[in-house]
N, CA, C and O of each residue as an XYZ file, in Angstrom:
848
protein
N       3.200     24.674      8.216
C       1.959     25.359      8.582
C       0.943     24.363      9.105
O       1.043     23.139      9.184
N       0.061     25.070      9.404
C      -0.871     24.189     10.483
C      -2.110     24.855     10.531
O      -2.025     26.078     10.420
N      -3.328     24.345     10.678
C      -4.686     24.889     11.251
C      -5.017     24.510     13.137
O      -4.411     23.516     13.538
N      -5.343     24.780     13.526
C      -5.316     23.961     14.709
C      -7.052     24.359     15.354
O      -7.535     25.453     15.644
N      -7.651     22.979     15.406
C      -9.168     23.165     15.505
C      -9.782     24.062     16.589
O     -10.544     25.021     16.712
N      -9.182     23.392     17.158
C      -9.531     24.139     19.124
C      -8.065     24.190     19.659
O      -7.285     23.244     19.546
N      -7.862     24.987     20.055
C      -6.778     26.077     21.269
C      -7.209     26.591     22.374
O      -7.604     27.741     22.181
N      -7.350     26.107     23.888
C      -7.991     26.430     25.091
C      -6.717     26.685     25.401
O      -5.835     25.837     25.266
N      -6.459     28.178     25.959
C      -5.265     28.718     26.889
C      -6.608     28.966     27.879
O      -7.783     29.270     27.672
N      -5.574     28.588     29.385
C      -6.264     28.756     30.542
C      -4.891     29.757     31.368
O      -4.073     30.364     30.676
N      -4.861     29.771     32.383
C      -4.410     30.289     33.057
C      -3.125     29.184     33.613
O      -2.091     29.670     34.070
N      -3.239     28.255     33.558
C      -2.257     27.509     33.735
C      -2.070     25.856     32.884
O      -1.562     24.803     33.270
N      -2.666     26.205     31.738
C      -2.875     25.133     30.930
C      -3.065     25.521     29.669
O      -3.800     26.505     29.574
N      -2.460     24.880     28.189
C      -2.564     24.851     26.852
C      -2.941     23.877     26.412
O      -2.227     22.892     26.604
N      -4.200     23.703     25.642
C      -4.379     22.242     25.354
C      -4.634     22.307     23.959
O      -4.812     23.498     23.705
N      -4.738     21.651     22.968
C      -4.985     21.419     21.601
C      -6.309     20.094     21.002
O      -6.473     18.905     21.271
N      -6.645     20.553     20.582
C      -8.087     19.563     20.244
C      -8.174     19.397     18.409
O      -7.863     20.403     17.772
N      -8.380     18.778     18.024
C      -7.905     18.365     16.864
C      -9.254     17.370     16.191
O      -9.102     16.148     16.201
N     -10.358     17.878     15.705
C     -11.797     16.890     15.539
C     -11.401     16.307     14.225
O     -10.889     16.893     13.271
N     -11.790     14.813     14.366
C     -11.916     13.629     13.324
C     -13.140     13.145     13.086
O     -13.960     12.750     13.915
N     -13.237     13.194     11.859
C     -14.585     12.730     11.332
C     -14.845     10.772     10.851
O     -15.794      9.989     10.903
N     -13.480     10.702     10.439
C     -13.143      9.049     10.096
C     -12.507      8.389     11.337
O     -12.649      8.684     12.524
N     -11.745      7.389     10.740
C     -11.469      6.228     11.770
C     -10.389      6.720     12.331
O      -9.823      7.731     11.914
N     -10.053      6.107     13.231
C      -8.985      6.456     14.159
C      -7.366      6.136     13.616
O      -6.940      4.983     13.547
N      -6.915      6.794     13.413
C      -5.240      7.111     12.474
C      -4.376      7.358     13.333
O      -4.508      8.477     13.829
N      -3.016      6.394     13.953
C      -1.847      6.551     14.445
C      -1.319      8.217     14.086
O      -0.984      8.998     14.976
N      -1.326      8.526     12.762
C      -0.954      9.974     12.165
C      -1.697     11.060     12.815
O      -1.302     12.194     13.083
N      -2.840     10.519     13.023
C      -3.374     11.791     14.158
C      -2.867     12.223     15.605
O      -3.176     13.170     16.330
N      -2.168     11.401     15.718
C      -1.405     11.947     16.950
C      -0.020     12.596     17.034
O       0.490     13.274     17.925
N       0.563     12.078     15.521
C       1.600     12.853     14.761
C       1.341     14.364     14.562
O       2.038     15.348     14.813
N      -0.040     14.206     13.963
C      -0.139     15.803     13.739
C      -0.764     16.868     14.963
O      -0.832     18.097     14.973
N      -1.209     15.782     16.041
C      -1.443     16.475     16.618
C       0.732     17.075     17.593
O       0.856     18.022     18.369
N       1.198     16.711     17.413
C       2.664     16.694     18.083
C       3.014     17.928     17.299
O       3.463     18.937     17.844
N       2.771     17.812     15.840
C       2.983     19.090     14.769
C       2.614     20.347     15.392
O       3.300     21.369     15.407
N       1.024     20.110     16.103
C       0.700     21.258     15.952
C       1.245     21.827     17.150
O       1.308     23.055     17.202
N       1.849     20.813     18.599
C       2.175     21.291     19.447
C       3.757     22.083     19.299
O       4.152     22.885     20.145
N       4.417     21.765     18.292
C       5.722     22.046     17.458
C       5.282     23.298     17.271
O       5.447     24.166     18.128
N       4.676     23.513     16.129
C       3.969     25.079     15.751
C       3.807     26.090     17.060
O       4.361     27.168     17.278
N       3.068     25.517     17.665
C       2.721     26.810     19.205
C       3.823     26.530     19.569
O       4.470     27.230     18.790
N       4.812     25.842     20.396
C       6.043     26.367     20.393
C       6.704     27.344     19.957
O       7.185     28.351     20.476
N       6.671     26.946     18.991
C       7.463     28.132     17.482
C       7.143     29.230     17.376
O       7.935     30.098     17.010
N       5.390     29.563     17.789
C       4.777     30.869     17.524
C       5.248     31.931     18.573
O       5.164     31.801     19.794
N       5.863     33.226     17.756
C       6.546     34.083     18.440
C       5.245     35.461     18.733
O       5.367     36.367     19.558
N       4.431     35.314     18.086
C       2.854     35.958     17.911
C       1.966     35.939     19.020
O       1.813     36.747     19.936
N       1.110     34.268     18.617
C       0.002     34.124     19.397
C       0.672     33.318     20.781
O       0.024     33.453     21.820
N       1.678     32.658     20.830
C       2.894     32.366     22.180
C       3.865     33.074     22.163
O       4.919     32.520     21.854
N       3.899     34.702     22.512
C       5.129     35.478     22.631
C       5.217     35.116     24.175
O       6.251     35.593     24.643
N       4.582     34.532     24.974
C       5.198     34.018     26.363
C       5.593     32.645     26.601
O       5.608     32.142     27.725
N       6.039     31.804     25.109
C       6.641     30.753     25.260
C       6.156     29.730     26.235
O       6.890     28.791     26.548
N       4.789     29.885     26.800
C       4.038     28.838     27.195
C       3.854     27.205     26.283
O       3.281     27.113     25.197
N       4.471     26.063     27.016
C       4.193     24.773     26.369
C       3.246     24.422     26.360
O       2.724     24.653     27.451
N       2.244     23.654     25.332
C       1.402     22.932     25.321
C       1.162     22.269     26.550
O       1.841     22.676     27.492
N       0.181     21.137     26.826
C       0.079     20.873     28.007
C      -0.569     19.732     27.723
O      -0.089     18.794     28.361
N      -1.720     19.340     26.826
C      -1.893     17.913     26.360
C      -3.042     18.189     25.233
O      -3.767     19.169     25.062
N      -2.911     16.698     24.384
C      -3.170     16.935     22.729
C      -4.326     15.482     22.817
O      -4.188     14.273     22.999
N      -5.676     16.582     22.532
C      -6.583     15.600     21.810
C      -6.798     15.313     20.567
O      -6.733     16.131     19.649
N      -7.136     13.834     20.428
C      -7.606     13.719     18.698
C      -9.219     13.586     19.195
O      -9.489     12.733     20.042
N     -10.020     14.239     18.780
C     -11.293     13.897     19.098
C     -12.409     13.208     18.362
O     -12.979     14.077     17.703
N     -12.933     12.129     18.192
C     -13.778     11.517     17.301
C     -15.123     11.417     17.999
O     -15.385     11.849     19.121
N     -16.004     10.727     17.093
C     -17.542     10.703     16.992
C     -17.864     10.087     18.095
O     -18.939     10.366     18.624
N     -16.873      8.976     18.758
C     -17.598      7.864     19.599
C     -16.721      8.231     21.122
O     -17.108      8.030     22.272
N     -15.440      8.824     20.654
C     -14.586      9.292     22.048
C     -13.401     10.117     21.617
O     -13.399     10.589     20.480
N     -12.003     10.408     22.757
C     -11.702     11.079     22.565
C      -9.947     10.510     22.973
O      -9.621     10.188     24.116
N      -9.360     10.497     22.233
C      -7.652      9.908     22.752
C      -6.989     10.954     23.175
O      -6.596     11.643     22.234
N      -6.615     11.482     24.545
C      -5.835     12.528     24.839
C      -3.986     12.342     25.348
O      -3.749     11.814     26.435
N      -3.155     12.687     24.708
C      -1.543     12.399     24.925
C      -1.309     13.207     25.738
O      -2.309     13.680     26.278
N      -0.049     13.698     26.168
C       0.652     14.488     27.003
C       1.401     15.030     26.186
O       2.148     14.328     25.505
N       1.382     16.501     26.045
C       2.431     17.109     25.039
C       3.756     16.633     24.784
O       4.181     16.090     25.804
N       4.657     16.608     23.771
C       6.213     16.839     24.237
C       6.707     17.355     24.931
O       6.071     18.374     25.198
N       7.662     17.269     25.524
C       8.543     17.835     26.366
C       9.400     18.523     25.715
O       9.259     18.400     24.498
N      10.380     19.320     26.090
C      11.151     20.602     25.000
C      11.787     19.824     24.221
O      11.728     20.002     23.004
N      12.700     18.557     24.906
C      13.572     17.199     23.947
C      13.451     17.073     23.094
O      14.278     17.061     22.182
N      11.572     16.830     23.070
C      11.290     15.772     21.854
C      10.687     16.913     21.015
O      10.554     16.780     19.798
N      10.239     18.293     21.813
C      10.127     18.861     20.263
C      11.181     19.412     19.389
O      11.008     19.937     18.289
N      12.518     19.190     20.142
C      13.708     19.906     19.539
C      14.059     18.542     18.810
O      15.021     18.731     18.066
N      13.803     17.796     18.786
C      13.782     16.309     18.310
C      12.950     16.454     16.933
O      13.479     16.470     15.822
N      11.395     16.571     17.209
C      10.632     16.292     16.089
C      10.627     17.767     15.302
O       9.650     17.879     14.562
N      11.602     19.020     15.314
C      11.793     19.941     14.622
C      13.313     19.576     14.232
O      13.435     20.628     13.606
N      13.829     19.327     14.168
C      14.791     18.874     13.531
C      14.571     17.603     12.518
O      15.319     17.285     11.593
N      13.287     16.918     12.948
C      13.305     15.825     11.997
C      12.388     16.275     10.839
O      12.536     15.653      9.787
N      11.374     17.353     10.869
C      11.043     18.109      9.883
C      11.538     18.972      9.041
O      10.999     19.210      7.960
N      13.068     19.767      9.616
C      13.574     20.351      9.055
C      14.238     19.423      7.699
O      14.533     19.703      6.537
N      14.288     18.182      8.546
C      15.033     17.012      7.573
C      14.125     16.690      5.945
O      14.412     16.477      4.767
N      12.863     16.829      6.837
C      11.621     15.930      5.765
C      11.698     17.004      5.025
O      12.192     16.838      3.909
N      11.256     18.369      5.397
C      11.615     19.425      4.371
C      12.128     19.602      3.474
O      11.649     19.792      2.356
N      13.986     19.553      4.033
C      15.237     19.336      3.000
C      14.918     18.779      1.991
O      15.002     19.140      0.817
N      14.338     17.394      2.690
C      14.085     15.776      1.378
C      13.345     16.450      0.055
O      13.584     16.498     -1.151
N      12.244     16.976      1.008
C      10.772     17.095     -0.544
C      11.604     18.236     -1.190
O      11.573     18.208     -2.420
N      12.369     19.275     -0.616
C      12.737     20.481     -1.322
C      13.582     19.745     -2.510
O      13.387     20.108     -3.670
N      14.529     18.699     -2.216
C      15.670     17.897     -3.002
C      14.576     17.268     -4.418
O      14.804     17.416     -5.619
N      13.739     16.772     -3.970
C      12.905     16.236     -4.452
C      12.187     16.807     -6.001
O      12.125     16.231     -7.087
N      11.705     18.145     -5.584
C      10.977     18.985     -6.047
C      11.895     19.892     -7.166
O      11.307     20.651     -7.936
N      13.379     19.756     -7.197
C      14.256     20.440     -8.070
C      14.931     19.674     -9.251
O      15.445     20.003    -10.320
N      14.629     18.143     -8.375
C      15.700     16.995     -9.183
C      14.796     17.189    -11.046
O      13.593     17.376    -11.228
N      15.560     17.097    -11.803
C      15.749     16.969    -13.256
C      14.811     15.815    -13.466
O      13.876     15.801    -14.266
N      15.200     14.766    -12.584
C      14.543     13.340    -13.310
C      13.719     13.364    -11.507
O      14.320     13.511    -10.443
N      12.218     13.167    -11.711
C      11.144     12.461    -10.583
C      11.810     11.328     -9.972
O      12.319     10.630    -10.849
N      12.012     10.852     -8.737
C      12.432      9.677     -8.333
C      11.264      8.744     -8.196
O      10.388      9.038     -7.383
N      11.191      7.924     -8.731
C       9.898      6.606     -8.913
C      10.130      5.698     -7.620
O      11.091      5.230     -7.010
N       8.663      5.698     -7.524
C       8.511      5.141     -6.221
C       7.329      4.030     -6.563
O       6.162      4.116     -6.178
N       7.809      3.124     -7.254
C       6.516      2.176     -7.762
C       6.171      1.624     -6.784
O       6.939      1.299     -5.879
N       4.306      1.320     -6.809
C       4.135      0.192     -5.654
C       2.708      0.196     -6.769
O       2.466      1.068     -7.603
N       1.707     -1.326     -6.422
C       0.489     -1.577     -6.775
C      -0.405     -0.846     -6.929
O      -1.239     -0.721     -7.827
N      -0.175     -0.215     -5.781
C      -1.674      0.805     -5.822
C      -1.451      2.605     -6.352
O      -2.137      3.411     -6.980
N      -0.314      2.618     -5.791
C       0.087      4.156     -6.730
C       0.087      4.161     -8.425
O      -0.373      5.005     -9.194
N       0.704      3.029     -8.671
C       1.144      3.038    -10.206
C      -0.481      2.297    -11.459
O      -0.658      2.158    -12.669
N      -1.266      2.040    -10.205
C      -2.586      1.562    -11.297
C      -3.050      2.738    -11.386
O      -3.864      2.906    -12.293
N      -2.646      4.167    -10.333
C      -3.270      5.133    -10.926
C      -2.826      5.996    -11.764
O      -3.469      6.997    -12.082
N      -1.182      5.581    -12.412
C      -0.708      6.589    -12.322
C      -0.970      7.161    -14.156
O      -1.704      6.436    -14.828
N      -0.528      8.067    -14.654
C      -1.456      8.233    -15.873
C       0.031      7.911    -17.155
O       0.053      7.628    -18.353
N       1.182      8.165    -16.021
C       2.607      8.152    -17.099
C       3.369      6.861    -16.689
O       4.590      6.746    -16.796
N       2.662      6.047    -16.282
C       2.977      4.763    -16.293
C       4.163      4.218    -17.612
O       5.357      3.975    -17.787
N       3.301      4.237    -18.075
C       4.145      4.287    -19.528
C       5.643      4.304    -19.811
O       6.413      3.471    -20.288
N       5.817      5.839    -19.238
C       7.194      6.482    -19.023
C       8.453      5.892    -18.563
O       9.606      5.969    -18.987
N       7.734      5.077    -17.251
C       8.602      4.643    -15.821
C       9.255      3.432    -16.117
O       8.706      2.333    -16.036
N      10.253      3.593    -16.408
C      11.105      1.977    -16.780
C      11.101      1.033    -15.319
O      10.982     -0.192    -15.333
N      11.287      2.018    -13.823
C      11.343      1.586    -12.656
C       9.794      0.904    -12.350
O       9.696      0.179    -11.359
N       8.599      1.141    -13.201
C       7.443      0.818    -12.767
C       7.292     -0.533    -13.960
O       6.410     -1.372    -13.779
N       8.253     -0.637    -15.188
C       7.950     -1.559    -15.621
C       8.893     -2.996    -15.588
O       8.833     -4.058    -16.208
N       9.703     -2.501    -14.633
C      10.876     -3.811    -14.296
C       9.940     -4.193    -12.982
O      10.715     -5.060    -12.577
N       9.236     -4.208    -12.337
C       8.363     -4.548    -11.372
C       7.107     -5.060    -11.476
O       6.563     -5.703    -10.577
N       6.474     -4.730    -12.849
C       5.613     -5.268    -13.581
C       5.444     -6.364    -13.242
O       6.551     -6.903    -13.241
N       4.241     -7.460    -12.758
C       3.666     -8.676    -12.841
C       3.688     -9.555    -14.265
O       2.842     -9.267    -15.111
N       4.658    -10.637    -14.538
C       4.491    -11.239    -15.323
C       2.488    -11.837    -15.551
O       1.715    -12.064    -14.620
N       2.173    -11.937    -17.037
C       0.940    -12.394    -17.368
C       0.489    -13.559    -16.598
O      -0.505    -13.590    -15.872
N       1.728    -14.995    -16.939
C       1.192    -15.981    -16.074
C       0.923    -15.981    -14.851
O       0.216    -16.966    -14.643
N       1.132    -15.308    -13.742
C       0.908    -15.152    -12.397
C       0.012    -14.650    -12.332
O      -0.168    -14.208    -11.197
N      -1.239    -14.310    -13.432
C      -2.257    -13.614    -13.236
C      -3.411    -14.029    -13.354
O      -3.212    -14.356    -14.524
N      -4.744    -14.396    -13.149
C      -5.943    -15.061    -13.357
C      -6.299    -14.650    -14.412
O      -5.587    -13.803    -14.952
N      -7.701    -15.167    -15.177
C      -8.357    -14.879    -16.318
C      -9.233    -13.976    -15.940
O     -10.002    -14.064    -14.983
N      -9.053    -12.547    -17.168
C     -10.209    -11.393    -16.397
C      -9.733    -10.452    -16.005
O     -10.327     -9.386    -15.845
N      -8.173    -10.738    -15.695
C      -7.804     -9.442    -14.626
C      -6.708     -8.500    -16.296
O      -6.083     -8.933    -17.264
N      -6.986     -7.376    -15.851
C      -6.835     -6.481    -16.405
C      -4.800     -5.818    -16.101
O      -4.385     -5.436    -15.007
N      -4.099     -5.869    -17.165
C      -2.886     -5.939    -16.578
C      -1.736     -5.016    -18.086
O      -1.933     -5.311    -19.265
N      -1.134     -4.436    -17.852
C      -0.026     -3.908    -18.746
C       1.341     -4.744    -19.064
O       2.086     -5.347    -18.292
N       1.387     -4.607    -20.139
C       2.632     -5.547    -20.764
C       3.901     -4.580    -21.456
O       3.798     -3.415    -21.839
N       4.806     -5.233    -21.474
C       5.613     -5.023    -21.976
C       6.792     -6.068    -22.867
O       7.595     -6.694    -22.174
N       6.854     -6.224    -24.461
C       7.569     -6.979    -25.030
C       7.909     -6.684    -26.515
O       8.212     -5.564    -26.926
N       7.820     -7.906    -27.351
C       8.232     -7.624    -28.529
C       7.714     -8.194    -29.896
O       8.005     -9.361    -30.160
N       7.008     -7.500    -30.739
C       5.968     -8.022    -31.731
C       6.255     -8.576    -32.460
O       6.850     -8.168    -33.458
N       5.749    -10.383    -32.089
C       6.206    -11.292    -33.211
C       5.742    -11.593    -34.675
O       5.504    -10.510    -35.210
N       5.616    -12.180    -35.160
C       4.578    -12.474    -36.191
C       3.332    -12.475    -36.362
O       2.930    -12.702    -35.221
N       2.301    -12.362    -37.109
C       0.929    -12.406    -36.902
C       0.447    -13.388    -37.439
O       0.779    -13.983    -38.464
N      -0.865    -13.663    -36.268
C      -0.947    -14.760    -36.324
C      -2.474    -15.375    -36.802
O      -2.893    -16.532    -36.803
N      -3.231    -13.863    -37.277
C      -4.754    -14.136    -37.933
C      -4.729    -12.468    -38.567
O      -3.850    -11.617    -38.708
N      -6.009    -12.536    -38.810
C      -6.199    -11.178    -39.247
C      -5.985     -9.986    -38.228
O      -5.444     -8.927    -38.548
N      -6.431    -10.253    -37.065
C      -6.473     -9.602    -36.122
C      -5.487    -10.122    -34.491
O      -5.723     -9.866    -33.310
N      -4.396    -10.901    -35.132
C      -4.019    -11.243    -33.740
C      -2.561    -11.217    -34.072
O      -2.090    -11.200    -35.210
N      -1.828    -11.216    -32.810
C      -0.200    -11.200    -32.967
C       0.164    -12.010    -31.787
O      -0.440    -12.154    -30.724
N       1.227    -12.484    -32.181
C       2.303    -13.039    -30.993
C       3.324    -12.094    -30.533
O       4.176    -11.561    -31.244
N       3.117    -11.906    -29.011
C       4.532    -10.679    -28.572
C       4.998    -12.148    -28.106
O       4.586    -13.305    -28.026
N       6.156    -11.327    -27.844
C       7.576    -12.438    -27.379
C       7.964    -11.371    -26.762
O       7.933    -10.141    -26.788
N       8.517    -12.696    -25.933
C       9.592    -12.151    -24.298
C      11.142    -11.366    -24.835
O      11.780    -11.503    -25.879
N      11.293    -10.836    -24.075
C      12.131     -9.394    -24.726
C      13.839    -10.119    -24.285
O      14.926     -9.877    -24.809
N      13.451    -11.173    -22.989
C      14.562    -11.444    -22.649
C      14.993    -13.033    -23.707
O      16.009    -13.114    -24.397
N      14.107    -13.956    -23.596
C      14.333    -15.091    -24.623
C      13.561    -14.704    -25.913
O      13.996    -15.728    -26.441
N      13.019    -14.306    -26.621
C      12.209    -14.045    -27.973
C      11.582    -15.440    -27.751
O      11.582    -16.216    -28.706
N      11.231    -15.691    -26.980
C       9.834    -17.033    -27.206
C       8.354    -16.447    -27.049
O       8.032    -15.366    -26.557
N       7.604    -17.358    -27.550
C       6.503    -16.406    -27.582
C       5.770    -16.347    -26.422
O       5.979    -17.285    -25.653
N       4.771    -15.314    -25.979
C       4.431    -15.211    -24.350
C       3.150    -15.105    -24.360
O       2.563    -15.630    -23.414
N       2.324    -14.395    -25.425
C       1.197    -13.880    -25.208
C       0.497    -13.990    -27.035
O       1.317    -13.777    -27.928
N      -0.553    -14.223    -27.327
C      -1.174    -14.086    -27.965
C      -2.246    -12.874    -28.022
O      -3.172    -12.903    -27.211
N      -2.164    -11.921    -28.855
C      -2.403    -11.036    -28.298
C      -3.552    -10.481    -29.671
O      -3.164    -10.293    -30.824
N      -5.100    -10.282    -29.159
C      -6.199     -9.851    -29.983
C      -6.774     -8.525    -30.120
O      -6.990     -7.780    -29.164
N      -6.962     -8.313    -31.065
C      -7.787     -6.309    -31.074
C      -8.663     -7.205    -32.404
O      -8.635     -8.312    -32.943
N      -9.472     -5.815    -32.495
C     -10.672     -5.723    -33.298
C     -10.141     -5.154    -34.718
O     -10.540     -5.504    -35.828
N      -9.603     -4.633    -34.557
C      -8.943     -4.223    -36.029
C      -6.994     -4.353    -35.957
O      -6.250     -4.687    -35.035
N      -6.655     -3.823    -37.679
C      -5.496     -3.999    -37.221
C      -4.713     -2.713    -36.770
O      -5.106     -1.608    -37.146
N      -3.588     -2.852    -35.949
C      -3.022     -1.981    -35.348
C      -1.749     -1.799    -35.881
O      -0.805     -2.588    -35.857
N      -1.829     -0.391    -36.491
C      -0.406     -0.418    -36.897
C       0.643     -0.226    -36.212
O       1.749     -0.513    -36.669
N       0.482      0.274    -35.041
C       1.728      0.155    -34.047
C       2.440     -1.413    -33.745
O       3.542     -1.503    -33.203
N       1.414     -2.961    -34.302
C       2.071     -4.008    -34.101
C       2.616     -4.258    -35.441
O       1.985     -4.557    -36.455
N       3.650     -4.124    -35.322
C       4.729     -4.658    -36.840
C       5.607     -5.247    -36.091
O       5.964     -4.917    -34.960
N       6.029     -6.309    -36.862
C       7.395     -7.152    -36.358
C       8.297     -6.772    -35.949
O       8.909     -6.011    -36.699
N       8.872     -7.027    -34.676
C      10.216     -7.045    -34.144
C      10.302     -5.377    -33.358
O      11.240     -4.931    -32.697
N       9.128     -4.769    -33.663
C       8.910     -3.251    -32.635
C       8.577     -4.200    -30.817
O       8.153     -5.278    -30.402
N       9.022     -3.131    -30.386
C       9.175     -3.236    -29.199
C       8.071     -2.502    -28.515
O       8.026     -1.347    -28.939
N       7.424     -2.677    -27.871
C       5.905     -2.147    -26.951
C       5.755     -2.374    -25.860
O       6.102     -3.297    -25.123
N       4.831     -0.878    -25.660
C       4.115     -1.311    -23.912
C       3.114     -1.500    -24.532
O       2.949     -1.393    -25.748
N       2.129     -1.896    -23.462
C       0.352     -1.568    -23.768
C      -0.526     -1.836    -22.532
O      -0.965     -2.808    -21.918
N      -0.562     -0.523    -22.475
C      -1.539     -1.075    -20.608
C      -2.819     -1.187    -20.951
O      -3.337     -0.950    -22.043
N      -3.330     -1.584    -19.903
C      -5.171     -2.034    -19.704
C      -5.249     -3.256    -21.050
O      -6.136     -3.296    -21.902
N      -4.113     -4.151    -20.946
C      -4.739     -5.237    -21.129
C      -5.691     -6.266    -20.367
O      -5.594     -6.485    -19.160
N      -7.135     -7.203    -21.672
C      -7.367     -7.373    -20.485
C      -7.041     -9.153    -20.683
O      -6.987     -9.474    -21.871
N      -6.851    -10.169    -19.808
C      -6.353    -11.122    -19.930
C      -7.485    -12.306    -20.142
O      -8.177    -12.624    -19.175
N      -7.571    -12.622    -20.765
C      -8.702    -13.248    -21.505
C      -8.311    -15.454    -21.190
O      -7.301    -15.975    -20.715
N      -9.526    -16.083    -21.680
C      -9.448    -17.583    -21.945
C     -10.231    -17.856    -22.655
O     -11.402    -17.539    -22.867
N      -9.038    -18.935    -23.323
C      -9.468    -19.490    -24.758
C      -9.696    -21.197    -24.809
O      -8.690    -21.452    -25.470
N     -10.077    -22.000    -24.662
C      -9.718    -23.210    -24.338
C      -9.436    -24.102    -25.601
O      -9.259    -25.306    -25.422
N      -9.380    -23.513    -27.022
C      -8.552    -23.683    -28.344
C      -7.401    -23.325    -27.884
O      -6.574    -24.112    -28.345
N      -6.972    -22.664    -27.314
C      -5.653    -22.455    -27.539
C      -5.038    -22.523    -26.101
O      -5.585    -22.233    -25.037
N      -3.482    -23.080    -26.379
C      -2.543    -23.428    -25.174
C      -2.113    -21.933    -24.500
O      -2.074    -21.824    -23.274
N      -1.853    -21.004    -25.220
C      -1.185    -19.892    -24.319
C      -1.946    -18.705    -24.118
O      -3.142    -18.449    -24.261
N      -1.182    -18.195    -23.835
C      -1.972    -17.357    -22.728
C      -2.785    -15.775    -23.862
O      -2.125    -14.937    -24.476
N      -3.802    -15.834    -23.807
C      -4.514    -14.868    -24.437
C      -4.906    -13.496    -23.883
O      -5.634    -13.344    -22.902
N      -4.267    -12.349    -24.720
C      -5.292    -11.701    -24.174
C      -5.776     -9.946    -25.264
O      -5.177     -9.595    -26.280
N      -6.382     -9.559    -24.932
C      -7.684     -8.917    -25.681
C      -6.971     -7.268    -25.298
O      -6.661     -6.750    -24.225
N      -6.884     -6.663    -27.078
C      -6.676     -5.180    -26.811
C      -8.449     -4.583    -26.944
O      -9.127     -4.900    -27.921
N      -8.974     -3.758    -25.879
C     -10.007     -3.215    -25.814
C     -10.064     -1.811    -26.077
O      -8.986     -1.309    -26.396
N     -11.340     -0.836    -26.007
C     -11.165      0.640    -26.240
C     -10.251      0.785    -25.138
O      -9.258      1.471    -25.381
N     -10.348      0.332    -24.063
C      -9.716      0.939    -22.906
C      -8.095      0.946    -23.103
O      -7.445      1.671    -22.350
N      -7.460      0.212    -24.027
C      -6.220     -0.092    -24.447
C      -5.229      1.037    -24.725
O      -5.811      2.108    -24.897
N      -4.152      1.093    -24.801
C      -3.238      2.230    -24.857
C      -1.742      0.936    -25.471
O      -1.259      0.024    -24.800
N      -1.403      1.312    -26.790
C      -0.134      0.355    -26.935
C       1.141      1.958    -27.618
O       1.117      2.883    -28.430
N       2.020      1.368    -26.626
C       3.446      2.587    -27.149
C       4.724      2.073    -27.615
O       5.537      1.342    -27.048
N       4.729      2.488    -28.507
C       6.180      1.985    -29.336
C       7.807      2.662    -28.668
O       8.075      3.862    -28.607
N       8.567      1.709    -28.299
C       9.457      1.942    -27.705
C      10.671      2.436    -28.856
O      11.203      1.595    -29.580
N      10.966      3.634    -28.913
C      11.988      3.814    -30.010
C      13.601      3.398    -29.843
O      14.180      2.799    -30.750
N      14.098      3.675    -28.918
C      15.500      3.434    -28.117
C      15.464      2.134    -27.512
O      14.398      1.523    -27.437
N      16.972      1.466    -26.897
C      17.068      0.258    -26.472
C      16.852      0.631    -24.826
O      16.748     -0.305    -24.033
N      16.801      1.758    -24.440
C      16.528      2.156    -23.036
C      15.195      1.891    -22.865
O      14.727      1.313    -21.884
N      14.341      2.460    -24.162
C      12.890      2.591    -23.610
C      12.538      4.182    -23.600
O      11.438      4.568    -23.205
């Protein structure tokens, strides 16, 4: 489906106009191809199978105008939608979500947690500056004050992180296995390794299974 802003049928011309309010987007000329796909298609408002004829994206400062498809390429770019279709329909039935981790999707994502694929991609601590705010995943060593613990690395059990809250947490007991996002990564200049601070903003989850 489609909206299509402006539609000028003339007498020997179809044109499509398409108004943008932001910056100028390669995808706007995609959709403008969509919409020339659609009037094709329309057996309604094109029951005389008239082609498009050329496709503006129109913005604030000017105006980029293409040359429609030709029948090729829309029998081309309807077949490649029928494809994208298929995909999301496949998509939308599967049992298990297919994870698609990247930086900026997964800082928003709220089931982070969940995603074993979002936490094998995870940024180790040391590669990270002091300050920056980051999710972990390991294994609760001994404690090491009233309020502090050592996690250890899940793959060698050495210790990785020194790890502080304000009270104690009973989810850290020895040898449990944890996430805990919105850590935030802290410096100590008493101490050699790497510190860092459970805050309100904190979330720690106990891993019950060896899957996770």
């Amino acid at each position: 489906m489609g909206r299509v802003d402006l539609l000028t049928v003339t007498q020997d011309r179809v044109d499509i106009t398409d108004y943008k309010t932001g910056a100028e987007d390669p995808s706007h000329l995609d959709q403008l191809r969509l919409y020339a796909l659609l009037w094709d298609l329309d057996r309604i408002a094109n029951h005389e199978r008239r082609p498009a004829t050329e496709l503006t994206a129109a913005y604030s400062s000017r105006e980029i105008t293409i040359p429609a498809p030709g029948d090729s390429q829309l029998r081309d770019l309807e077949e490649n939608v029928r494809q994208r279709i298929a995909a999301a329909e496949t998509e939308l039935v599967a049992s298990v979500p297919r994870a698609l981790p990247s930086k900026q999707k997964c800082a928003l994502c709220q089931v982070r947690h969940l995603c074993n694929a979002y936490w094998e991609q995870a940024p180790e601590a040391h590669t990270l500056s002091r300050g920056t705010w980051f999710d972990y995943q390991g294994v609760v060593g001994p404690q090491n004050g009233a309020h502090s613990w050592w996690l250890l690395s899940e793959r060698t059990g050495q210790k990785t992180i020194l790890l502080r809250a304000a009270a104690t947490m009973r989810a850290l007991l020895p040898s449990r296995r944890i996430r805990v996002l919105n850590l935030r990564l802290d410096d100590d200049p008493e101490v050699e390794a790497i510190v860092a601070t459970l805050t309100a903003a904190s979330e720690v989850f106990v891993l019950t299974d060896s899957k996770g």
